[in-house]
N, C-alpha and C positions, 0 to 999 in steps of 0.2 A: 790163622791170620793174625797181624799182629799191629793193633789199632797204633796211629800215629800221638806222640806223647800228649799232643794239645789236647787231642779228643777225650785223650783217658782224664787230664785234667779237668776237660770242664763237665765230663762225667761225674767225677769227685766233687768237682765244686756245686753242681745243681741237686745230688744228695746232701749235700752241705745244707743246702737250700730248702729241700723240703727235711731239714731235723731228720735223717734218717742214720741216728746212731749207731745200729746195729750192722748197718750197712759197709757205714762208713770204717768200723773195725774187723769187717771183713777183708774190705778194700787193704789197711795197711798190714795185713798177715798175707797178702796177695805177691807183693814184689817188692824191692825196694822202693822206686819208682813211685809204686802206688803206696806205698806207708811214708813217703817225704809227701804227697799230696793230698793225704787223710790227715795226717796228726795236725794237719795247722790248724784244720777245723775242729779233731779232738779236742786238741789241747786253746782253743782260741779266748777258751773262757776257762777259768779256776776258781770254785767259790771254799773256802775254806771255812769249817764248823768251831764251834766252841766250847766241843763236846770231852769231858774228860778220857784222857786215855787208859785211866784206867776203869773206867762204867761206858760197855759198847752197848749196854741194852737202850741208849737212848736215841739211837743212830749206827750210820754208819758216814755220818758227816767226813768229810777227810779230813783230816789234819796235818798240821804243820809241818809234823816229823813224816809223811808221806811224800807230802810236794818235796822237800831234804833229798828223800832217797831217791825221787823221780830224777831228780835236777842233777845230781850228785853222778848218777849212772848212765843220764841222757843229758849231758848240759843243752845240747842244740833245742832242748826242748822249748829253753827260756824265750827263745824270737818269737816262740809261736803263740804265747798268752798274751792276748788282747785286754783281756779284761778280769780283775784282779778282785778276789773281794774277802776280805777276813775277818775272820771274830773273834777277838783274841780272846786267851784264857791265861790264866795265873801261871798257868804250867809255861805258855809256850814264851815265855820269856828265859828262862831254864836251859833252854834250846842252845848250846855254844855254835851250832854250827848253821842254823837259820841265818841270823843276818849276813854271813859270809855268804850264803847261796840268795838269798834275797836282791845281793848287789848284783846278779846277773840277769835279774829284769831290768826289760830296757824297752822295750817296746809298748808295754801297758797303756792304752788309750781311757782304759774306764776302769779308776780305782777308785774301791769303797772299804774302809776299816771303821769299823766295831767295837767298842771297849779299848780304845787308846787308852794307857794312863787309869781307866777305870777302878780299878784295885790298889793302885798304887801312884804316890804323888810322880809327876813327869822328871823330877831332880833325882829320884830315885830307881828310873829306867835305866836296865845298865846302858851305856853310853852306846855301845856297840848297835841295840836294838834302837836307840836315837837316832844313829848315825842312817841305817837300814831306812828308817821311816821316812827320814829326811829326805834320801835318795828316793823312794818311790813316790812320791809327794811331789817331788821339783823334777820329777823326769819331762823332758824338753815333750816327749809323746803324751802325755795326759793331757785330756781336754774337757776329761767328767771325772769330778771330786766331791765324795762322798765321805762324809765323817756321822758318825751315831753313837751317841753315850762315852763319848770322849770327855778327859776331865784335865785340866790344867793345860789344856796344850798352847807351845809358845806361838808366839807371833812371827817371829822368825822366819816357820815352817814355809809361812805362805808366800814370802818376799820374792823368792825365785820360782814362779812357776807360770812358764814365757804362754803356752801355747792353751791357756786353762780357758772353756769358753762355758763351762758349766759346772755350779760350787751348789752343794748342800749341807748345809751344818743342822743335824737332827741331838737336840740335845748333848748340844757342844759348849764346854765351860773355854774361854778364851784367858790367856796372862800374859801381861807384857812382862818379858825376860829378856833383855840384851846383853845380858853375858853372856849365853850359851853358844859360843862361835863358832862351834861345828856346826850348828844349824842354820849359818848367814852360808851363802854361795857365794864361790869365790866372785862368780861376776856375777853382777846384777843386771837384768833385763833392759836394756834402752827405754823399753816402755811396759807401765804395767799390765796387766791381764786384763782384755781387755774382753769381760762375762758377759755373756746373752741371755743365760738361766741362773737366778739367783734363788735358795731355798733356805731358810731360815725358821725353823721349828722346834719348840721346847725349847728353847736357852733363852738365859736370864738376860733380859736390856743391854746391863752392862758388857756381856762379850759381845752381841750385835756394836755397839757403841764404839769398843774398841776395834773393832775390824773395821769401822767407819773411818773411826780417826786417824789409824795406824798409816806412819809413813817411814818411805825408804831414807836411806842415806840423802838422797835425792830430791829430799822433801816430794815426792809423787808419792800418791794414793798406793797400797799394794791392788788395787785393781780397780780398773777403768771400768763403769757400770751405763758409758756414754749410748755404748752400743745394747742393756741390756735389753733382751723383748720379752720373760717371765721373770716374775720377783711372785714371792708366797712369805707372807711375815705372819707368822705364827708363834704368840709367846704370851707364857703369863705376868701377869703386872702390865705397867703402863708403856706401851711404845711410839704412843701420839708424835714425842717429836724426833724419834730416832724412826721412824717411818717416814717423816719428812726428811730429815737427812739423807735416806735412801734414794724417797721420789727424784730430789731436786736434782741430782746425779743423771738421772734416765733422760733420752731425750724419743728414742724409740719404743716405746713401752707400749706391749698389744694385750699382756693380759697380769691381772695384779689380783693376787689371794691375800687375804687380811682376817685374821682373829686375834682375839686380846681370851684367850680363855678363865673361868673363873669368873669370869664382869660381867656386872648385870648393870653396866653403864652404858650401853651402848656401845655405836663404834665413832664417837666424835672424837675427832683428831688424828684420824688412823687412812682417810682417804686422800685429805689437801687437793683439792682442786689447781690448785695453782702450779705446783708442780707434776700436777698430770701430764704427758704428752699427749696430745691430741690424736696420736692415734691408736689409743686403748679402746679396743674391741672387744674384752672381755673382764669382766668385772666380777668378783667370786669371797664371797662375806660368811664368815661362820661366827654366829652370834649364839650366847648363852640366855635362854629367854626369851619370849613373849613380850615382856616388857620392856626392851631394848625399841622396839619398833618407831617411836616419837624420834629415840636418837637415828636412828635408819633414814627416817624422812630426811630430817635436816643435812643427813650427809649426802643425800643421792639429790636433793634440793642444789646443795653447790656445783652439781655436776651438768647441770640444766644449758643448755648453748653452749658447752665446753669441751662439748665427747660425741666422736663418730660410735660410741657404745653400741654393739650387736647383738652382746650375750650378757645378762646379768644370773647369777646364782644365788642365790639364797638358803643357807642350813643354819638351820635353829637347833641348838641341843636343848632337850625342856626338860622337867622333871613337873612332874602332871600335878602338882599341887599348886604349882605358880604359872603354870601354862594359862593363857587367857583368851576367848574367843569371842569376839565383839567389834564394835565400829573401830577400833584401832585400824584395823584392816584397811577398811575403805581408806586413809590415807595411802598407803600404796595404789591402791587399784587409782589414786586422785592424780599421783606423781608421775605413773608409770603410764601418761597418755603421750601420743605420736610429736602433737606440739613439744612437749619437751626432752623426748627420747627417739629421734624420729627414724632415728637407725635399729631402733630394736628389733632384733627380729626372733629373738629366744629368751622365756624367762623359766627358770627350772626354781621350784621351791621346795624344801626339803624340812620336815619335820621328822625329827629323830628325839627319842627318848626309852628310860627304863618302866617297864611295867604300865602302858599305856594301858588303859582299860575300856573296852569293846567301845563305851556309850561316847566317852573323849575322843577316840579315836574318830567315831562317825560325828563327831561335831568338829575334829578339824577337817575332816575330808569336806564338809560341806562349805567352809570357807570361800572356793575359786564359786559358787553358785552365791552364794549368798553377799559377799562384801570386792570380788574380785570382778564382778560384771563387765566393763567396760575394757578390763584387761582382757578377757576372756572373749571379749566381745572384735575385738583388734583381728580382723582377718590376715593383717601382716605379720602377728606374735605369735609363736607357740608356745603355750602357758604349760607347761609340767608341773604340777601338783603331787606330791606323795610323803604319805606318814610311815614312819617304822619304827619298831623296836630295836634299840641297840643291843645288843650281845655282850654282858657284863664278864670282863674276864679278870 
């Protein structure tokens, strides 16, 4: 009997569905038929390693020169990667026939690279692998952009990229370069990108700063943040008022992450009440110290008749010699009553540090019993309390 095409279809596609790999390259060794309706799921994700090709004992990660030969032998393969992710290595710039085969993604919804430029200044990427980068960066299909331990990358890159609704820059060094005109598109977007998820982690002020200020030909923003509903600003040094710069932009904003790591100053200047949107539901703070807590009050103080707030998080990174366990506390347990937060309905706190030792440990677990009473006491809150050890790597 000989099942009708749609059937076998969403046969494939509900193995799709429950991850069953093994299945699924059963399926494309089956018929044609059935290997045009496996491999989109095969191939629908590609994650690429950064693993030298000449030392395999440390993987079997794939690399560059594989996706080459796949692409090279199967072009139709290209329609079928959804989601695109690389690590570069030193080697795979070498590569003369990568960026030629690289320009036949076209469809990539969710790309993430790795070591852009990290080895070597961006003016001395051969042009060709510029060109390649460029092109999967501003493809009209991406909508999740991911960049990590990227180093000089231009401003440029980001000018055309129509349909981007979610950007993470994870230890990204930013440069204003306007010579580089292979990197400008030929046409520029009617309107900028207009991000809903914004991630900003380990980079220095000034590239956050520049990605603020940066405009098109067109004097517009390279992207509209009118619409965004998560922002996470995560950076060492001072970001007080380039976090304001960010805020003032948002007008939809339901959930906002903030650390200044390294600082034992608190987090004042890092929340701005003022350009809050009103309907931020989720508030999420990582603070270095114990002794930050006075600046904690005063900031969740401004937040007081301002915020439908639901969820607030709290992590502390300590290190047990300045870690402190006393009436400081009860100022939270003072701030965080119904009169002033009347929407709360989760508060989750988190102590993390190295080499906590047994007796500290049981003196901060007692903290929610001893100074967080009333917090604790709130039938409409649920208090989360937990201490851990970090994993020094």
């Amino acid at each position: 009997m000989t099942l009708p095409p749609d059937l076998i279809e969403a046969i494939v596609d509900d193995l799709a569905l429950q991850k069953d790999t093994p299945a699924l390259k059963a399926c494309a060794l089956t018929s044609k038929f059935m290997n045009f309706c496996s491999r989109k799921h095969l191939f629908s994700a590609i994650h690429m390693g950064a693993i030298p090709s000449q030392d395999r004992r440390l993987g079997d990660t794939p690399r560059i020169e594989q996706l080459v030969s796949l692409l090279t032998h199967s072009p139709e393969i290209a329609d079928c990667i959804k989601e695109f992710s690389w690590k570069l290595w030193r080697q795979d710039y070498r590569d003369q026939t990568a960026p030629i085969v690289l320009r036949n993604l076209t469809n990539i919804r969710s790309l993430t690279l790795a070591g852009l430029a990290q080895f070597r200044p961006w003016k001395d990427v051969p042009v060709r692998f510029q060109e390649a980068m460029a092109h999967l960066i501003q493809l009209p299909s991406v909508t999740k952009l991911v960049l990590k331990s990227c180093r000089n990358i231009p401003m440029p890159l980001f000018m055309s990229c129509p349909n981007l609704t979610q950007l993470k820059l994870e230890d990204v060094e930013l440069q204003d370069t306007d010579d580089l005109i292979n990197l400008f598109p030929n046409q520029v977007p009617s309107n900028p990108s207009r991000v809903k998820k914004f991630s900003f982690t380990n980079g220095s002020p000034a590239s956050l700063e520049k990605l603020l200020q940066a405009r098109r030909p067109d004097s517009l923003p390279f992207f509209d943040f009118s619409d965004l509903l998560h922002l996470s600003l995560v950076s060492y040094g001072e970001i007080g008022n380039l976090a304001e710069m960010t805020l003032k932009e948002t007008k939809k904003l339901t959930s906002y992450t903030c650390q200044v790591k390294g600082s034992a100053t608190g987090t004042s200047q890092i929340i701005h009440p003022q350009h809050l949107s009103t309907t931020l539901k989720c508030l999420k703070i990582k603070l270095t110290g114990t002794a930050v807590l006075p600046g904690l009050f005063q900031e969740l103080k401004t937040l007081v008749g301002l915020n439908v707030l639901e969820e607030l998080k709290l992590i502390f990174e300590i290190k047990p010699q300045d870690c402190t366990v006393g009436e400081e506390w009860r100022g939270l347990d003072e701030m965080l009553t119904p009169s002033n937060f009347p929407h709360l309905r989760r508060v989750k706190i988190s102590i993390k540090g190295l080499r906590i030792s047994k007796a500290l440990k049981g003196e901060l677990l007692g903290i929610p019993k001893i100074y967080l009473l009333r917090l604790g006491a709130n039938a409409s809150v649920t208090l989360l309390f937990s201490v851990s050890e970090t994993v020094q790597r």
